[in-house]
Structures are given as structure tokens and as C-alpha cells.
N, C-alpha and C positions, 0 to 999 in steps of 0.2 A: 464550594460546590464539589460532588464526587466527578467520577469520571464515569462516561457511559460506557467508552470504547477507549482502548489505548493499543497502539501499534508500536511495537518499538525492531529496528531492523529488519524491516517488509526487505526481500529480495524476491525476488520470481524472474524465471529463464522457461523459456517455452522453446521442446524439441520440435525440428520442422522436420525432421528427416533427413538422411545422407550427411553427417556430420555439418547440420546447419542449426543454429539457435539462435532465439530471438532474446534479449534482452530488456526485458519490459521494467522492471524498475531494481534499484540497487539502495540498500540501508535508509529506506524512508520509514520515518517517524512520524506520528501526528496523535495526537488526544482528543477526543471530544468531551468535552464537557455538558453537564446536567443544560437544558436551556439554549442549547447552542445549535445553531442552522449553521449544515454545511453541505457545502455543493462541490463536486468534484467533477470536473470536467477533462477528457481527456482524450 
């Protein structure tokens, strides 16, 4: 099977203002493949 979607070292940081940052995710990987149900909750 191919791949639909591939992610390879997601980071994301969200500024809040006044030297504050959120940390939302760090070096996340995941593939979806052709046929495949994925649910993502969070």
C-alpha cells in the first residue's frame, strides 16, 4: 500500500505573549496508509 499522509518531525510551539510559549507537540511521526481509519484525539 502507498502512503496518503506522512509526517515525519511535527514540532509546533504557540506564542502566548510576554515571553510565554506553549508547547504543543515535539518530533511526532505518524503515516497513514491507503485504507486506513485514523482517529486522533486530543
Amino acid at each position: 500500500m502507498s502512503n496518503l499522509l506522512e509526517v515525519v518531525e511535527l514540532t509546533k510551539f504557540f506564542d502566548m505573549g510576554r515571553n510565554q510559549r506553549v508547547h504543543a507537540v515535539e518530533d511526532v511521526s505518524l503515516t497513514v496508509a491507503e485504507k486506513e481509519i485514523v482517529g486522533l484525539v486530543g
